[in-house]
SERO-4910 file (N, C-alpha, C, O; in steps of 0.05 Angstrom, whole numbers):
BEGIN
 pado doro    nc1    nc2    nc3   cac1   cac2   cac3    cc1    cc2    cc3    oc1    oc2    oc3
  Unk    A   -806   1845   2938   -802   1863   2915   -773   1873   2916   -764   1886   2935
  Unk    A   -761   1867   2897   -729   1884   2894   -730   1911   2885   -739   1920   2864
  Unk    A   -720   1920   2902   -714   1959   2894   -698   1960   2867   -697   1980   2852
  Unk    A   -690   1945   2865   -669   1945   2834   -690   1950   2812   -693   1968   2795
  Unk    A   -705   1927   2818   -729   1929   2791   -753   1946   2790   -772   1938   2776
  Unk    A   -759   1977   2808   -769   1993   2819   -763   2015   2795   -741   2016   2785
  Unk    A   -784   2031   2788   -781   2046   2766   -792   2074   2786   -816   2076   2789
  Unk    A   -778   2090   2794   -796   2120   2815   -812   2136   2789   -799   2142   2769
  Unk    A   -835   2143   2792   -850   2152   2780   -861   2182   2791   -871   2179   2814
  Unk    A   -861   2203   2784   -870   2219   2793   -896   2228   2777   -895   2237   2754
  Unk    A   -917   2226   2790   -939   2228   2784   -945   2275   2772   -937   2297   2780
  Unk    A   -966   2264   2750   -974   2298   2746   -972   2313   2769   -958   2334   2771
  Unk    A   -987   2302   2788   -998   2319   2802   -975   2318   2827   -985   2319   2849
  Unk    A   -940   2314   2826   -922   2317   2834   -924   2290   2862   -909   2289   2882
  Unk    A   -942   2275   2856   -941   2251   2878   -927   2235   2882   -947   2224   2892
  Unk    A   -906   2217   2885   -886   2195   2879   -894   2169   2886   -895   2163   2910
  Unk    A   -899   2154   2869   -906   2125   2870   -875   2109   2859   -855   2120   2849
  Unk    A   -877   2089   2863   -868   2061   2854   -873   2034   2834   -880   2013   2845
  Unk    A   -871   2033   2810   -891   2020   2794   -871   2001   2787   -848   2011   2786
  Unk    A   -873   1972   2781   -857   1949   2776   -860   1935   2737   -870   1945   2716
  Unk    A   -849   1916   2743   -856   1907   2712   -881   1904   2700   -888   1908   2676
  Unk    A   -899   1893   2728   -917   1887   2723   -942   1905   2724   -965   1897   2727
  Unk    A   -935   1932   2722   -947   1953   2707   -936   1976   2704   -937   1997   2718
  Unk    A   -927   1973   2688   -904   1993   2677   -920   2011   2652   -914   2031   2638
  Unk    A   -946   1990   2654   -955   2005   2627   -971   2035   2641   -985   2047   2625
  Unk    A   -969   2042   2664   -982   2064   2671   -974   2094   2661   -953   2096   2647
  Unk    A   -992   2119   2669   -980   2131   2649   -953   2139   2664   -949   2129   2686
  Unk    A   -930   2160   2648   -907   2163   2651   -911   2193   2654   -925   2201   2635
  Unk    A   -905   2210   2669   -911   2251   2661   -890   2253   2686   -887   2243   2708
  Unk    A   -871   2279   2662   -852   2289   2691   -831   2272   2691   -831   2249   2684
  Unk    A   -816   2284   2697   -795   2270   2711   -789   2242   2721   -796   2236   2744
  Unk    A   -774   2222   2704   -770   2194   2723   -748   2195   2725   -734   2211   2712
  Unk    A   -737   2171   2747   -725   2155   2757   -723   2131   2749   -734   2115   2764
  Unk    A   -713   2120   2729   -722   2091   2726   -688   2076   2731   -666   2084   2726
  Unk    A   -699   2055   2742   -681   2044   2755   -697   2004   2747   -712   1991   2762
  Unk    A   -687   1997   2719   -712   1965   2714   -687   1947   2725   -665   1954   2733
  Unk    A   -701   1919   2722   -682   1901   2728   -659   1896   2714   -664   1900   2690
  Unk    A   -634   1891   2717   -613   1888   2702   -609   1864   2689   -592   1860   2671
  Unk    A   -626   1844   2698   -624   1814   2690   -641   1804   2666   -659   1820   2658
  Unk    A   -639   1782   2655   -643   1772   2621   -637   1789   2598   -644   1812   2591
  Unk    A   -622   1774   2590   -613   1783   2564   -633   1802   2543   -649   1790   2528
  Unk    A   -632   1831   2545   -639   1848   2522   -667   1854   2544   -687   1866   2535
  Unk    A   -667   1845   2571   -688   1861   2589   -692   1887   2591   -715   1895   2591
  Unk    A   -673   1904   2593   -673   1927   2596   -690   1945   2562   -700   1967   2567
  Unk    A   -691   1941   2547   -700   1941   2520   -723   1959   2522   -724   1983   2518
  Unk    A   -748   1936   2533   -767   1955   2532   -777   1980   2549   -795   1996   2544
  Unk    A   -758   1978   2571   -750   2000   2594   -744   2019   2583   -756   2041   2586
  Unk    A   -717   2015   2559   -701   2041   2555   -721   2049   2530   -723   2074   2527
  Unk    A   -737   2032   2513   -755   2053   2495   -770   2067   2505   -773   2089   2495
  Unk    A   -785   2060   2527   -808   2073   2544   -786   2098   2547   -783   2113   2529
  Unk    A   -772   2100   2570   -753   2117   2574   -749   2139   2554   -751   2163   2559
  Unk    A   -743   2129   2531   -732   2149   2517   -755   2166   2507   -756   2190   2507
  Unk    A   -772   2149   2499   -803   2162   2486   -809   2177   2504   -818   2196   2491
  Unk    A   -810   2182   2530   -820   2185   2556   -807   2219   2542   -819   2240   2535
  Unk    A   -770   2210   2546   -763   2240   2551   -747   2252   2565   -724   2259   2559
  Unk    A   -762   2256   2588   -753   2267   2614   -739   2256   2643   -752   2263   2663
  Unk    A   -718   2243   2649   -712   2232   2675   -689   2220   2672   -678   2226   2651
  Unk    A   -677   2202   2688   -649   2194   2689   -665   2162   2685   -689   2155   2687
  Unk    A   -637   2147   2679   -642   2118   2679   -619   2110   2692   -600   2126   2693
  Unk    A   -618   2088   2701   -589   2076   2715   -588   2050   2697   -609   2038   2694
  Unk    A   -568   2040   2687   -566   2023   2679   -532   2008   2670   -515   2020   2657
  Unk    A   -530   1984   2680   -503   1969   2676   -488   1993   2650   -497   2011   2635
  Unk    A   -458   1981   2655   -451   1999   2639   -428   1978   2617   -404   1974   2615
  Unk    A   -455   1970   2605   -439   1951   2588   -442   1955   2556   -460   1949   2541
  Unk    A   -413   1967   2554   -415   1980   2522   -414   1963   2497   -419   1969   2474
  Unk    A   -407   1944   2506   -414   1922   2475   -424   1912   2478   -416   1890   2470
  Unk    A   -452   1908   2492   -485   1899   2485   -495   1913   2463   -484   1935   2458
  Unk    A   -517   1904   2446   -528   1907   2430   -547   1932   2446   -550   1952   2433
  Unk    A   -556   1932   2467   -575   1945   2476   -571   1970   2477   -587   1988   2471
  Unk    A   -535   1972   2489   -522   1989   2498   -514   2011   2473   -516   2036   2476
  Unk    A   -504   1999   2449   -500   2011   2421   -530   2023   2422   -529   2047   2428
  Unk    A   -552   2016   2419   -575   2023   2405   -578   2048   2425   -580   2069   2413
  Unk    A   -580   2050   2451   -594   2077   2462   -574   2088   2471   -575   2112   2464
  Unk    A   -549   2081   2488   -530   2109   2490   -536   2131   2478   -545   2153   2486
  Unk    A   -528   2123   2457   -528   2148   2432   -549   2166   2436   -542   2189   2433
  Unk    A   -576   2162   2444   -597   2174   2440   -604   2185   2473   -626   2192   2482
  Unk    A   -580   2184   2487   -584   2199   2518   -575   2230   2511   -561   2233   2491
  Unk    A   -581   2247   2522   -574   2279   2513   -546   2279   2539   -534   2301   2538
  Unk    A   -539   2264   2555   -516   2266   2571   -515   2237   2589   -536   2227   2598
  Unk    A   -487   2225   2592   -488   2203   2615   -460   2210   2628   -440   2224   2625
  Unk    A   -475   2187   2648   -444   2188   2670   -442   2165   2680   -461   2154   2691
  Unk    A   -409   2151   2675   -397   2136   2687   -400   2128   2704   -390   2146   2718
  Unk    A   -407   2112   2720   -418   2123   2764   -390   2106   2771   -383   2084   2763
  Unk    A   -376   2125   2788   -354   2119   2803   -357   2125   2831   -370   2146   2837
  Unk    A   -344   2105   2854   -342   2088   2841   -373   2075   2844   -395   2086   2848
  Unk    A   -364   2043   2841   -386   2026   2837   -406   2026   2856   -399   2030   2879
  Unk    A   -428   2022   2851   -448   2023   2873   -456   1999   2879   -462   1981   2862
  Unk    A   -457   1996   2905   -465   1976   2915   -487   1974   2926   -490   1987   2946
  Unk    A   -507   1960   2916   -528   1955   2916   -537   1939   2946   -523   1924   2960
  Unk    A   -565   1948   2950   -573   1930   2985   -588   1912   2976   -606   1909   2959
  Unk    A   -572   1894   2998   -593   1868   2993   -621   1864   3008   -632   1878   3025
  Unk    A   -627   1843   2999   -654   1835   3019   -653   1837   3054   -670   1843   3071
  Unk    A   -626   1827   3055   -616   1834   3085   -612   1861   3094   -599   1867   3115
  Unk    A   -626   1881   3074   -615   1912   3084   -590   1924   3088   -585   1946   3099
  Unk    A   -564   1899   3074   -539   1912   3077   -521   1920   3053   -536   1931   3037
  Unk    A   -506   1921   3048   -494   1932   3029   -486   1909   3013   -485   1891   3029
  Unk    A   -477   1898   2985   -466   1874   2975   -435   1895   2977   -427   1918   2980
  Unk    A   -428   1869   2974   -389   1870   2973   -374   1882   2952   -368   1905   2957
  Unk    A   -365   1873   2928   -354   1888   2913   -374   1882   2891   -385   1860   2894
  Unk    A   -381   1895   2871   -397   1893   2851   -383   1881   2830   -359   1883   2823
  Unk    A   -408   1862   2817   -380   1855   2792   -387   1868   2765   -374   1862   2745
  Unk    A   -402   1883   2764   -407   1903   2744   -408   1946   2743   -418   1956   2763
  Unk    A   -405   1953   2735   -408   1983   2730   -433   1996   2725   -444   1989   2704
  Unk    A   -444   2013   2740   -471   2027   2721   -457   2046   2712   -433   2047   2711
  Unk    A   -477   2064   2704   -491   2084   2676   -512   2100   2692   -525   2091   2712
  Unk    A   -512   2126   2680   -538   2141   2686   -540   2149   2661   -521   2162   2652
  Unk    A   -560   2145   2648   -569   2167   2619   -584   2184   2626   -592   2180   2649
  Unk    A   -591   2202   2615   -609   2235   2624   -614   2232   2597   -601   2222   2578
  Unk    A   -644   2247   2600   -665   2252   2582   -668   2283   2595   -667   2287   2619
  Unk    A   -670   2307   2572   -683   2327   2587   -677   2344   2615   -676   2333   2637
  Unk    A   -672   2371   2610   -663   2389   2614   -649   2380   2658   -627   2379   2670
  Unk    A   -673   2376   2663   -673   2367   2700   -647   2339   2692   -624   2340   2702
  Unk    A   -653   2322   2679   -630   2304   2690   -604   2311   2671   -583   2299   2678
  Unk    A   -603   2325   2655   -574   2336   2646   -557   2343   2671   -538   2332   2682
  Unk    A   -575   2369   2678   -567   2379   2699   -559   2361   2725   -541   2365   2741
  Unk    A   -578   2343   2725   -573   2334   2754   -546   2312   2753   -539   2301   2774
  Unk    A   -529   2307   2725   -512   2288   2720   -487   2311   2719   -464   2303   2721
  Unk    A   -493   2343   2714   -473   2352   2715   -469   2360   2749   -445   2361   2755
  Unk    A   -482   2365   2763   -480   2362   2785   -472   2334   2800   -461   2332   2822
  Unk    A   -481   2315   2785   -464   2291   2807   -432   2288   2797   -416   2273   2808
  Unk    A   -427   2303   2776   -403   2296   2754   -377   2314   2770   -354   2307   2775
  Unk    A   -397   2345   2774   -375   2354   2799   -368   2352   2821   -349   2365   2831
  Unk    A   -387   2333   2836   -388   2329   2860   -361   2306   2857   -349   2302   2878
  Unk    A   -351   2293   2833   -334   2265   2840   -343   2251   2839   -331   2232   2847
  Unk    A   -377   2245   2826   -384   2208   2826   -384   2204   2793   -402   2193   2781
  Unk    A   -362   2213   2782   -364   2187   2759   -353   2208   2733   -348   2232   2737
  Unk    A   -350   2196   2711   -344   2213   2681   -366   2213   2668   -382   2194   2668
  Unk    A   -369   2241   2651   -392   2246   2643   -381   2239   2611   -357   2239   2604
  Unk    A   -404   2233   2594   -401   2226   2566   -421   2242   2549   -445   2241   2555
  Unk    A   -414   2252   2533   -438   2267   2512   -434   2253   2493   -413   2249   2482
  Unk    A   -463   2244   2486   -464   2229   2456   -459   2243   2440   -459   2265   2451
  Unk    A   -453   2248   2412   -452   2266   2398   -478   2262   2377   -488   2243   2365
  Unk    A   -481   2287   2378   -512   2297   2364   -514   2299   2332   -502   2318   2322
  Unk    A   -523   2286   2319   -516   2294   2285   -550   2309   2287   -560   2320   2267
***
């Protein structure tokens, strides 16, 4: 199982599970973490609608601004951040990969991950972006 494609779920009753693609349809309450796979084209899609419908939690996601995917939900994050620098992701070998050849994203939904993006924003990990609200 890849931690990449790992969505943290925090359960009602404040429990923390781990739920994958292959049931993602469970329910959603509280606070997430979603973190889906980054791979096939327009995958991330039905992640980021759940997500957004959802509400509440951060998402991590490549930070690639002229995808189609990327136009459609930015906009609809209430705050993101840049992640600087790049994170390097662990491999199956438990070590770190080398240089990344892409950028993430965190979008925030809801009041806890605003906050928690303005807090990583002053700590030095990354530029924060506000969509603008019509």
């Amino acid at each position: 199982m890849q931690m990449r494609s790992l969505l943290h779920l925090w359960h009602c009753n404040g429990g923390a599970a781990f739920i994958t693609k292959a049931n993602a349809e469970r329910l959603w309450c509280g606070f997430v973490w979603m973190n889906p796979p980054f791979g096939g084209r327009n995958g991330l899609v039905p992640w980021l609608e759940r997500f957004f419908a959802h509400g509440s939690g951060i998402a991590l996601v490549p930070d690639r601004t002229s995808a189609p995917w990327w136009q459609q939900f930015a906009p609809r994050a209430e705050l993101a951040l840049f992640v600087a620098p790049k994170i390097k992701f662990i491999g199956a070998d438990g070590m770190p990969g080398k240089s990344p050849a892409q950028g993430t994203m965190l979008m925030a939904m809801g009041t806890r991950g605003v906050a928690a993006l303005h807090r990583a924003s002053n700590n030095g990990l990354g530029v924060l972006m506000a969509p603008q609200q019509f």
